[in-house]
Backbone as a chain_set.jsonl record, in Angstrom:
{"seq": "XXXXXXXXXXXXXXXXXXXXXXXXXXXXXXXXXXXXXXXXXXXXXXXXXXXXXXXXXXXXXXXXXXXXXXXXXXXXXXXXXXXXXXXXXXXXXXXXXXXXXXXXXXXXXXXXXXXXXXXXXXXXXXXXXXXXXXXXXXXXXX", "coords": {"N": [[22.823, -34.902, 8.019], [21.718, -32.057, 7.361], [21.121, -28.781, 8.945], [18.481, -26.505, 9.004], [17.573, -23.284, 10.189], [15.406, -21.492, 10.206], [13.921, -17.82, 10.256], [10.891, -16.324, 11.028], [9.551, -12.977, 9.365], [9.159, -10.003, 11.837], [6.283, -8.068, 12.397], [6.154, -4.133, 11.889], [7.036, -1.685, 13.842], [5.364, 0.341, 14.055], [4.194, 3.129, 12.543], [5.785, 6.009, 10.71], [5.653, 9.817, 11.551], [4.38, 11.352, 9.33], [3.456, 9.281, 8.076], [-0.391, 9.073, 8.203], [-1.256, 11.527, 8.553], [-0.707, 12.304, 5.553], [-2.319, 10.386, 4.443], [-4.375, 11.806, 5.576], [-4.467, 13.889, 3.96], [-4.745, 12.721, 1.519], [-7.31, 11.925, 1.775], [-9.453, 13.122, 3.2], [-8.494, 15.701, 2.528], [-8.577, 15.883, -0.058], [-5.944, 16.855, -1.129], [-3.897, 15.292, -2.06], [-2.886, 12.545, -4.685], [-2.005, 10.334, -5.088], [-0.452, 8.366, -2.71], [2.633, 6.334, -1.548], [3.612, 3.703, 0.201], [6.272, 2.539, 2.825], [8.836, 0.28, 3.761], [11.199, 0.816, 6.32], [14.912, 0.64, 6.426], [15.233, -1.003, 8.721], [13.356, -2.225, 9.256], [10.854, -1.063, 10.981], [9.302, 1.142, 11.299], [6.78, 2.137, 8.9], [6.88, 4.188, 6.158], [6.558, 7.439, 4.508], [7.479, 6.975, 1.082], [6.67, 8.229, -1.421], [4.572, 10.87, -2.872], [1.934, 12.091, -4.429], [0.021, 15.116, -6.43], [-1.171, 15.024, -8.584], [-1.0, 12.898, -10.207], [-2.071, 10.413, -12.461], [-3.449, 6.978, -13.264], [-1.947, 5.276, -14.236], [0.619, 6.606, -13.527], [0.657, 6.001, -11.15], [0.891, 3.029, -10.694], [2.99, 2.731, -11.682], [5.029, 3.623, -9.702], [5.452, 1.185, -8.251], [7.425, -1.345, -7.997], [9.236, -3.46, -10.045], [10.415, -5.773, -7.998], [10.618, -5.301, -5.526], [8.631, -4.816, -2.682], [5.575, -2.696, -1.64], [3.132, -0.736, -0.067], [0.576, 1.051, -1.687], [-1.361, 3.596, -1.831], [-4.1, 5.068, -3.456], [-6.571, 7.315, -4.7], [-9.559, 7.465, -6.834], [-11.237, 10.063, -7.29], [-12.939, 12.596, -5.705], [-14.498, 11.653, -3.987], [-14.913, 9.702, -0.615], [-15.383, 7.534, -0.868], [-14.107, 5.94, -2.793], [-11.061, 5.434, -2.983], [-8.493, 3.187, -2.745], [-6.489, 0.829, -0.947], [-3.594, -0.999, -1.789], [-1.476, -3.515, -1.582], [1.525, -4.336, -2.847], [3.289, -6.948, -3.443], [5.693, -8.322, -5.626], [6.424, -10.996, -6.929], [9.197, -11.291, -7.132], [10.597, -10.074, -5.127], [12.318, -10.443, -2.649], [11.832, -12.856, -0.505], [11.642, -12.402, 2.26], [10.875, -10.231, 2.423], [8.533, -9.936, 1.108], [7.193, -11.433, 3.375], [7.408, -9.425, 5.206], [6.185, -7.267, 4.272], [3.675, -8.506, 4.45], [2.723, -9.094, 6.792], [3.153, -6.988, 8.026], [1.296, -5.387, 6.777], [-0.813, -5.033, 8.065], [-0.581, -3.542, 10.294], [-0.605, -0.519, 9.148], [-3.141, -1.207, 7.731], [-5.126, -1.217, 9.429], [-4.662, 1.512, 10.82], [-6.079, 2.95, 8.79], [-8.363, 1.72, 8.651], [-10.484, 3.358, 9.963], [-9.977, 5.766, 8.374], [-11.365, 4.899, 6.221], [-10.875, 3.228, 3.5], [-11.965, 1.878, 0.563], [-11.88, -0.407, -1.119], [-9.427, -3.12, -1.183], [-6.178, -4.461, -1.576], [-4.131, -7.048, -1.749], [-1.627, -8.238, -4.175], [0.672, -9.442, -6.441], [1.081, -9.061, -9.523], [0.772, -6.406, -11.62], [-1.619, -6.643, -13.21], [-3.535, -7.526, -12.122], [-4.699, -5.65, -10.899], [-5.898, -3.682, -12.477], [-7.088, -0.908, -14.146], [-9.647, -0.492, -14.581], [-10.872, -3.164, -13.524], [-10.294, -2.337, -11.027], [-12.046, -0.195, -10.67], [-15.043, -0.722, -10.673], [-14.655, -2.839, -8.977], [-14.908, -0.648, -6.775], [-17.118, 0.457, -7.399], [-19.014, -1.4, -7.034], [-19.046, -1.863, -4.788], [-19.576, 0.411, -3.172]], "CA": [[21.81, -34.053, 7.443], [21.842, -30.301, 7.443], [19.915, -28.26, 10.212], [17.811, -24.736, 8.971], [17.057, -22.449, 10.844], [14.31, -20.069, 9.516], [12.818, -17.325, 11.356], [10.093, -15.599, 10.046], [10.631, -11.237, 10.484], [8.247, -9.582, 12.652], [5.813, -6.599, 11.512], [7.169, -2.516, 11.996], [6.397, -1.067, 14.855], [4.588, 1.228, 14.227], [4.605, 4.381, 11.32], [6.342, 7.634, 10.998], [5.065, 10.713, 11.602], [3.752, 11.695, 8.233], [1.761, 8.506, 7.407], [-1.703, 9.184, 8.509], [-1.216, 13.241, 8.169], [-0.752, 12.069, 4.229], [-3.857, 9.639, 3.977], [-6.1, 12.464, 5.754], [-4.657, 14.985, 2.89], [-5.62, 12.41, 0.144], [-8.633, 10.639, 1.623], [-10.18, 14.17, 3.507], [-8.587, 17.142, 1.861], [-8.671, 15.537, -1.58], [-4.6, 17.597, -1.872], [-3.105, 14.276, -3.019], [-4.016, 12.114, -5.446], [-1.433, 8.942, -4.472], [0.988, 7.78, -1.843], [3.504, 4.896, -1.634], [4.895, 3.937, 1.601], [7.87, 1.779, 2.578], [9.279, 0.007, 5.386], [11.919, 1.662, 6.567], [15.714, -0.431, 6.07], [15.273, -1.157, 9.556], [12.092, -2.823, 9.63], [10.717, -0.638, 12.256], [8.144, 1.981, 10.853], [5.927, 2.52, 7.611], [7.018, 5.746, 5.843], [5.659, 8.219, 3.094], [8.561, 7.212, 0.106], [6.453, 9.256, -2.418], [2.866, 11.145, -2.93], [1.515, 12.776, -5.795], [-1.316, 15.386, -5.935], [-1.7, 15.022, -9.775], [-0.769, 11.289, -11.021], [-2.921, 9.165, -12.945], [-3.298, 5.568, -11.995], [-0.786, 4.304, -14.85], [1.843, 6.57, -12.979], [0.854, 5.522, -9.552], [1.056, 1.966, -11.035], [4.827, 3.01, -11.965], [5.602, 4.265, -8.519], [5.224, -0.354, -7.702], [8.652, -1.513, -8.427], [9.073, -5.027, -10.125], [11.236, -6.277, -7.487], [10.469, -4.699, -4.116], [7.747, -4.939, -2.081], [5.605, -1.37, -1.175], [1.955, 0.034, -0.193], [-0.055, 2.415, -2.217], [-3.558, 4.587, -1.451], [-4.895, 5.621, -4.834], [-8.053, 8.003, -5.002], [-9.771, 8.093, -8.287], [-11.93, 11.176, -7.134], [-13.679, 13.691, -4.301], [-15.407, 11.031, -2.901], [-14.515, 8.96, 0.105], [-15.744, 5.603, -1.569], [-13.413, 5.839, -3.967], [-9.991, 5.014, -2.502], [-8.228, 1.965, -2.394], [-5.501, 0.318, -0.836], [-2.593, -1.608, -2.227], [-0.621, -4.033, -0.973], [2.186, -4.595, -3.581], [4.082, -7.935, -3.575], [5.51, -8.865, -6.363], [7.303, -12.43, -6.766], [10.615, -10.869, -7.922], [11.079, -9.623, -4.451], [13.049, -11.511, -1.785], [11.209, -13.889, 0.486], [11.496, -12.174, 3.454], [10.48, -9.056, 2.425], [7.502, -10.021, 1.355], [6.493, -11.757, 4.229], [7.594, -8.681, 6.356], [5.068, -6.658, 4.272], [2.387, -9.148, 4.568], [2.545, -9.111, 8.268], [3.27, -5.084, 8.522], [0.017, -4.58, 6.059], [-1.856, -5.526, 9.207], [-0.488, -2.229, 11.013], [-0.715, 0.24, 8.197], [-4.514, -0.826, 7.499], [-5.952, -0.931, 11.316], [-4.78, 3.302, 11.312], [-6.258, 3.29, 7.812], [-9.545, 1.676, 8.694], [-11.361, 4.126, 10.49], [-10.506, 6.42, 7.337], [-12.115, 4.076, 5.118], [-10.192, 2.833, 1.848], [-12.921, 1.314, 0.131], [-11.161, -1.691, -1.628], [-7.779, -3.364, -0.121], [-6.038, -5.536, -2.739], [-2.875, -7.646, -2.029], [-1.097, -8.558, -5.439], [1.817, -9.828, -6.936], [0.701, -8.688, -10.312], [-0.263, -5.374, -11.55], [-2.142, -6.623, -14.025], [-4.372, -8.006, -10.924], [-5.128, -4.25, -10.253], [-6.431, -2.648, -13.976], [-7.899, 0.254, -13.366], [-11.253, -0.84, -14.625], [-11.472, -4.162, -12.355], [-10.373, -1.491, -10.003], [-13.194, 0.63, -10.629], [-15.432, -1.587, -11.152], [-14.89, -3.394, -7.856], [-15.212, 0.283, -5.93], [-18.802, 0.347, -7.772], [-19.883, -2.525, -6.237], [-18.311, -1.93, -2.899], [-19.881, 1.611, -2.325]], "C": [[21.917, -32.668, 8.074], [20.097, -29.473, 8.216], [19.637, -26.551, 9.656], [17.7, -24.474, 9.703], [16.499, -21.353, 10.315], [13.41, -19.372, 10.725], [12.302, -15.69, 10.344], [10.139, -13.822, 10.742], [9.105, -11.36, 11.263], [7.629, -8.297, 11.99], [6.394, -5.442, 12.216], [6.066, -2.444, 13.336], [5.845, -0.298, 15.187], [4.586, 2.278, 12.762], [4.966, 5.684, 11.456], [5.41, 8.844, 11.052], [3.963, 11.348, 10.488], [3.074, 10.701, 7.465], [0.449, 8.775, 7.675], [-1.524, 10.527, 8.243], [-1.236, 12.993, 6.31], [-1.694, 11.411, 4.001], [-4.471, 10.888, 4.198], [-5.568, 13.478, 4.613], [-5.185, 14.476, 1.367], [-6.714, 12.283, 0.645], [-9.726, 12.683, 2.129], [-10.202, 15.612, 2.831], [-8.438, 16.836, 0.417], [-7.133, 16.422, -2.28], [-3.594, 16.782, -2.712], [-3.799, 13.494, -3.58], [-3.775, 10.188, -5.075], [-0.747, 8.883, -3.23], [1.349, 6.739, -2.116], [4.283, 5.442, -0.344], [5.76, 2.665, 1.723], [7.991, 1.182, 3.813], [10.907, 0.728, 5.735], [13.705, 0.466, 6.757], [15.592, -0.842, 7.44], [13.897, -1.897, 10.085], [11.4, -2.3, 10.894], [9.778, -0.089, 12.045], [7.983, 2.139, 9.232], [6.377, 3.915, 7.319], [6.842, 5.843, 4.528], [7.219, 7.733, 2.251], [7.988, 8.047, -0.828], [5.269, 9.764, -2.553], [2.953, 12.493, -4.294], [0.397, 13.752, -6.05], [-1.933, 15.57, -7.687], [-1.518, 13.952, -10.652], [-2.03, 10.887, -11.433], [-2.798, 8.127, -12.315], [-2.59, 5.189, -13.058], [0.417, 5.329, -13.929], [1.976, 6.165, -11.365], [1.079, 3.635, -9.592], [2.655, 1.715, -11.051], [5.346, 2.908, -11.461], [6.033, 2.273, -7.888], [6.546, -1.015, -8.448], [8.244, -3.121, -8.977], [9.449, -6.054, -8.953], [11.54, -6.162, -5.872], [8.634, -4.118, -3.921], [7.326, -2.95, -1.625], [3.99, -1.28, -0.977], [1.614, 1.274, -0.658], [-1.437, 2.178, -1.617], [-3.549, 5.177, -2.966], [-6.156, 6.398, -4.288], [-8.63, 8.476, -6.411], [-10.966, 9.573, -7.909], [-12.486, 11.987, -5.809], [-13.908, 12.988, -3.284], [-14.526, 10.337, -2.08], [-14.777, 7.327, -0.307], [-15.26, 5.477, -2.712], [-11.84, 5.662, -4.309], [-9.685, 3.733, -2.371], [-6.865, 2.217, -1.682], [-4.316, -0.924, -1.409], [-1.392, -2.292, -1.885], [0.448, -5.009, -2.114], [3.562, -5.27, -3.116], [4.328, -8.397, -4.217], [6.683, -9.833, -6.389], [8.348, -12.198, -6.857], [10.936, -10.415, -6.506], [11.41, -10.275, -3.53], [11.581, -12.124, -0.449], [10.584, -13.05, 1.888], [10.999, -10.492, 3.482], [9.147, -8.754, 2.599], [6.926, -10.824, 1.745], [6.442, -10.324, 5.501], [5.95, -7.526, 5.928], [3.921, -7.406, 4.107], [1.687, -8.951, 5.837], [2.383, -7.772, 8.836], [2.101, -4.375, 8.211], [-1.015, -4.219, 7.227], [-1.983, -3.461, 9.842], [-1.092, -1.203, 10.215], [-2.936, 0.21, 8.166], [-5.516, -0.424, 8.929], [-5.735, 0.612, 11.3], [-6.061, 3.854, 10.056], [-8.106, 3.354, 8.204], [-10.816, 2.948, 9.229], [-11.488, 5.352, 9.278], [-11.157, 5.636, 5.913], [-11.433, 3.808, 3.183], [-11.629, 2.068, 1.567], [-12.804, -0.701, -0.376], [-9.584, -1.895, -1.195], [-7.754, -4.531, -1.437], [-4.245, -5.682, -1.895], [-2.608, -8.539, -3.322], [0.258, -8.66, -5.728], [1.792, -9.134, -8.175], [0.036, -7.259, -10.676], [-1.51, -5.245, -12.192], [-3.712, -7.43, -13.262], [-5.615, -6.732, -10.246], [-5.191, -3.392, -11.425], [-7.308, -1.968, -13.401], [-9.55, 0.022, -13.683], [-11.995, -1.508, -13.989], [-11.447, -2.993, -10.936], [-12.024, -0.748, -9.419], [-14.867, -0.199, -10.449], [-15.903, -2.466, -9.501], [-15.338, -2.28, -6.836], [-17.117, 0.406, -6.273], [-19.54, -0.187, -7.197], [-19.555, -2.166, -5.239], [-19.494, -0.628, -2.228], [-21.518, 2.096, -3.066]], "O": [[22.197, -32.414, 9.246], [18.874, -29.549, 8.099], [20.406, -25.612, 9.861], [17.638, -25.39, 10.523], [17.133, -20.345, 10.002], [12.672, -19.819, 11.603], [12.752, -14.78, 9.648], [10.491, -13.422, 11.852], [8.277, -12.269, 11.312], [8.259, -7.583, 11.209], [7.144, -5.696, 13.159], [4.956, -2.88, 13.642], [5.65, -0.001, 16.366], [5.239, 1.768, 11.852], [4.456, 6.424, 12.298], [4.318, 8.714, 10.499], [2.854, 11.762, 10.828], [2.333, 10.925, 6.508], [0.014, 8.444, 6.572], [-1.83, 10.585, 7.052], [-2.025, 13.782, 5.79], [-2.244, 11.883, 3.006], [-5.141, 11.318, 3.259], [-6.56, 14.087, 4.211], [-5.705, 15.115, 0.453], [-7.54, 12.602, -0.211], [-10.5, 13.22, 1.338], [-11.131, 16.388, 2.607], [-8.119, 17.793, -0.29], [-7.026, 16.655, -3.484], [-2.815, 17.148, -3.592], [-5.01, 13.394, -3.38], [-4.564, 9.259, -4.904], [-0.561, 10.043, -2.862], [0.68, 6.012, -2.851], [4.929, 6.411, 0.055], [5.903, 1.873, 0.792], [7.345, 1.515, 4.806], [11.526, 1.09, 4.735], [13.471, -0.61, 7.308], [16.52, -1.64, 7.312], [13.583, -2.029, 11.268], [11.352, -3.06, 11.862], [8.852, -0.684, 12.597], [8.938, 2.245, 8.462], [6.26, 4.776, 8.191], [6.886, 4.992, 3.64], [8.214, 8.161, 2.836], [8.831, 8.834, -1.257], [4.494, 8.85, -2.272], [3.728, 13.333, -4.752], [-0.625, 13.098, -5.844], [-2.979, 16.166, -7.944], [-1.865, 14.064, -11.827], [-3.018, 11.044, -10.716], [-2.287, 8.001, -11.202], [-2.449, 4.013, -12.72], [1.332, 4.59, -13.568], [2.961, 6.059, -10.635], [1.399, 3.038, -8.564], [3.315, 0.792, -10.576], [6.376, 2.299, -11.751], [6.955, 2.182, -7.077], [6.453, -1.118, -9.671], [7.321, -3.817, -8.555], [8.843, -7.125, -8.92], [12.399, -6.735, -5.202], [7.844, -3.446, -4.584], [8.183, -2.1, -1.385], [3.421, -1.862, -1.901], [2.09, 2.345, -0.281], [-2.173, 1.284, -1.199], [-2.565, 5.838, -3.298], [-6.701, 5.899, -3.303], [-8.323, 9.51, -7.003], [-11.502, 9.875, -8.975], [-12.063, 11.48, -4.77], [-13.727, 13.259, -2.096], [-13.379, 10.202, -2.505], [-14.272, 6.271, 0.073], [-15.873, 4.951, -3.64], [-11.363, 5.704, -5.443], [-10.55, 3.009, -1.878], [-6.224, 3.268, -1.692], [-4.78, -2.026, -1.115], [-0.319, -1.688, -1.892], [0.239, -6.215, -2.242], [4.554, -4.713, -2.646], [3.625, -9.405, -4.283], [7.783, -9.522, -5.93], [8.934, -13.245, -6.578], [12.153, -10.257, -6.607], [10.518, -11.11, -3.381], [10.687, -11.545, 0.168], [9.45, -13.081, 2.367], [10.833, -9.785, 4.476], [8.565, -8.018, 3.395], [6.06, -11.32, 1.024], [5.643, -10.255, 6.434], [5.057, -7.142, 6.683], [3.03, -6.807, 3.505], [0.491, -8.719, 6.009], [1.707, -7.453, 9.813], [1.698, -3.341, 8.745], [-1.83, -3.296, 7.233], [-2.862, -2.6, 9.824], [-2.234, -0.915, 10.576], [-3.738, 1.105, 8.43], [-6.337, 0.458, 9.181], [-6.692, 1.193, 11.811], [-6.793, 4.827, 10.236], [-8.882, 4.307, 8.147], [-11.892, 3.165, 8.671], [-12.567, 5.902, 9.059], [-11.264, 6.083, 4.771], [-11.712, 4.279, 2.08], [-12.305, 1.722, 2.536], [-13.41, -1.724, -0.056], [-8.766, -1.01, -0.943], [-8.642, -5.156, -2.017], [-3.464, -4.78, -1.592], [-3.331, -9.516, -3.515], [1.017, -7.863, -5.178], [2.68, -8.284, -8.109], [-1.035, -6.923, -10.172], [-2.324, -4.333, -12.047], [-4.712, -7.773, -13.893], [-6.658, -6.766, -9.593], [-4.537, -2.349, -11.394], [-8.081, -2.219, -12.477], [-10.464, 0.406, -12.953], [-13.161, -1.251, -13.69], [-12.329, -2.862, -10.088], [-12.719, -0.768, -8.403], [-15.683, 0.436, -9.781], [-17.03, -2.645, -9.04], [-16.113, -2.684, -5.969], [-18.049, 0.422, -5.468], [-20.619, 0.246, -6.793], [-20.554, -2.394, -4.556], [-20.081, -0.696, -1.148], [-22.127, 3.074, -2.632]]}, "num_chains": 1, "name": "protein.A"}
């Protein structure tokens, strides 16, 4: 009989320079409207792959690949109770990926918390995250 060996990854060590400097320009200076960040091929730090200061939420929906794992911040407006977070896993993406960003989300939200996302969603599905349940759930939340 045949011997596995599975070992599960470990979360990043931390995030690059320009993650948190990019939340406080969406969440405080209202200059962006999205981000999407990444792990880096090295599993080591969280980094900005793209930000937007005029997307809708079908193109920040876009920015969520079928097939690879990624975190978005959305802000539908001015306010601070009106941000979410996004933890985009969707089944199409290798095993180990998305366990690495399950485990990495951890880091990413602990800097986040103190700026307050309102709603945190992990999903496989985007159709998990319509902008109305979206909204909808920020309503209630805040």
């Amino acid at each position: 009989m045949a011997s596995y060996s599975y070992q599960t990854p470990s979360a990043c060590n931390g995030l690059s320079g320009d993650a948190i400097p990019s939340f406080n320009s969406l969440q405080s200076d209202h200059s962006l409207k999205y981000i999407i960040y990444t792990i880096s091929p090295d599993s080591k730090l969280i980094n900005v792959l793209t930000s937007s200061k005029t997307g809708d939420y079908s193109q920040f929906l876009s920015e969520l690949p079928e097939n690879e794992c990624r975190y978005g911040v959305y802000s539908f407006g001015d306010d601070q109770n009106d941000t979410i977070f996004v933890n985009w896993i969707p089944d199409r993406a290798p095993v180990m990926e998305r366990e690495l960003y399950v485990e990495s989300a951890v880091e990413l939200w602990r800097e986040m918390m103190g700026l307050r996302p309102v709603a945190r969603f992990e999903v496989c599905e985007k159709s998990a995250i319509e902008e109305g349940d979206v909204r909808k759930k920020i309503e209630f939340s805040g």
